[in-house]
C-alpha positions in Angstrom: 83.8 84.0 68.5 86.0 83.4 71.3 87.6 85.7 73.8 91.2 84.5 75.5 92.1 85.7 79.2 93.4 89.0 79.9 97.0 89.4 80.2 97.6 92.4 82.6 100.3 94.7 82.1 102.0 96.1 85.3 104.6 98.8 84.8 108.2 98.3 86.3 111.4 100.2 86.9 113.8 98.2 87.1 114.6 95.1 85.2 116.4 93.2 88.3 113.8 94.2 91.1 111.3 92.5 88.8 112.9 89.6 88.5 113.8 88.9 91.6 109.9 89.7 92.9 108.1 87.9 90.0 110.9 85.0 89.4 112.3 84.6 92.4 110.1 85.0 95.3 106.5 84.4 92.9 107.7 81.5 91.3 106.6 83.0 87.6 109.1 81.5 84.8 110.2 84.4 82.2 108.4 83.3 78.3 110.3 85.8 76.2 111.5 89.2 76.7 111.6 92.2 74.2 113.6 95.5 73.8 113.9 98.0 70.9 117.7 97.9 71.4 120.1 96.9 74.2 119.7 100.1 76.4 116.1 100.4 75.8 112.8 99.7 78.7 112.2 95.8 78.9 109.1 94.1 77.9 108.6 90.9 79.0 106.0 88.2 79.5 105.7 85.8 82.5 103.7 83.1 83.5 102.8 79.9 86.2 100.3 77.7 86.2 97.9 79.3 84.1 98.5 82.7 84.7 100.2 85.4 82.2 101.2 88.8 83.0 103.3 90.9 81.0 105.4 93.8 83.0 106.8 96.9 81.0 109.2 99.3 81.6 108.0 101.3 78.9 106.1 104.5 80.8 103.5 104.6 78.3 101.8 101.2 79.1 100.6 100.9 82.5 100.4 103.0 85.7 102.1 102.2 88.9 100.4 101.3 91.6 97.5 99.3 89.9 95.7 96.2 91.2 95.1 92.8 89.8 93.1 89.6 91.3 94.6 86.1 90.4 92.6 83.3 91.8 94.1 80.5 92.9 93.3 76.9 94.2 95.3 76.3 97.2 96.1 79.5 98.4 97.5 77.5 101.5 100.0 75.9 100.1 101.3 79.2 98.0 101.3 81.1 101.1 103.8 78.3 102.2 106.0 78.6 99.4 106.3 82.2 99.7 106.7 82.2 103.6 109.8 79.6 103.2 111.5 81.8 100.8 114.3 84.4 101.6 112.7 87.9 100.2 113.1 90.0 102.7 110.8 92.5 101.4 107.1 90.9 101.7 105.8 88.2 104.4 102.2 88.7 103.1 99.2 87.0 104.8 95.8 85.6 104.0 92.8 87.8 105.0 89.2 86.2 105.2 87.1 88.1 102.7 83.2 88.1 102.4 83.5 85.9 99.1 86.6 83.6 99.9 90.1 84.2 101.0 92.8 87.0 99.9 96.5 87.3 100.1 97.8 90.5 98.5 101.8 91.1 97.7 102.9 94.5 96.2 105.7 94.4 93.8 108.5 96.9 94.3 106.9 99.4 91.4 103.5 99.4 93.9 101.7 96.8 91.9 99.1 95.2 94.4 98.6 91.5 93.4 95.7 89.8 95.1 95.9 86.2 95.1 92.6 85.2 95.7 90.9 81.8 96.7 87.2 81.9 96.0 84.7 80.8 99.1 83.4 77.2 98.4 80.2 77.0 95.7 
């Protein structure tokens, strides 16, 4: 038996806030995208290097405001990207932390997304 990695759910509001956070400013590439019907909540699965979330506009399937750690290799070099681009609504920072190095970003819906770079082992 194998287990795969957790794909987080994180609940949004609105289909073009999302995008522009996750997309635009993160750098996450859109995998597919579901509704019931045109009209209906979006469901839809991005990912980037590795990582996979899935964010839902459907109220029944996450709560706002939740948290989530993504580690990351160079956190350095993504804090750069992210500094250099023009979202106006986050210029996040990296925080030393007893076991490595954080930066957190919260999405538009609340979402707290701590990228995280592990202290050297």
């Amino acid at each position: 038996m194998r287990f795969g990695p957790a794909i987080p759910i994180l609940r949004t509001f609105d289909e073009s806030k999302a995008r522009e956070f996750y997309v635009a400013f993160l750098g996450f590439k859109v995998d597919w995208e579901h509704r019931f019907e045109p009209g209906l909540p979006l469901y839809l699965q991005v990912s980037r290097a590795g990582c996979t979330l899935h964010l839902s506009e459907h109220h029944g399937d996450a709560t706002p405001g939740s948290a989530l750690r993504i580690e990351v290799e160079d956190l350095d070099a993504f804090h750069d990207e992210l500094a250099g681009k023009p979202y106006k609504y986050a210029r996040p920072g990296i925080e030393q932390q007893p076991w490595g190095r954080d930066m957190t970003v919260t999405d538009p819906f609340g979402n707290r997304i701590i990228f995280s770079e592990p202290a050297s082992r």
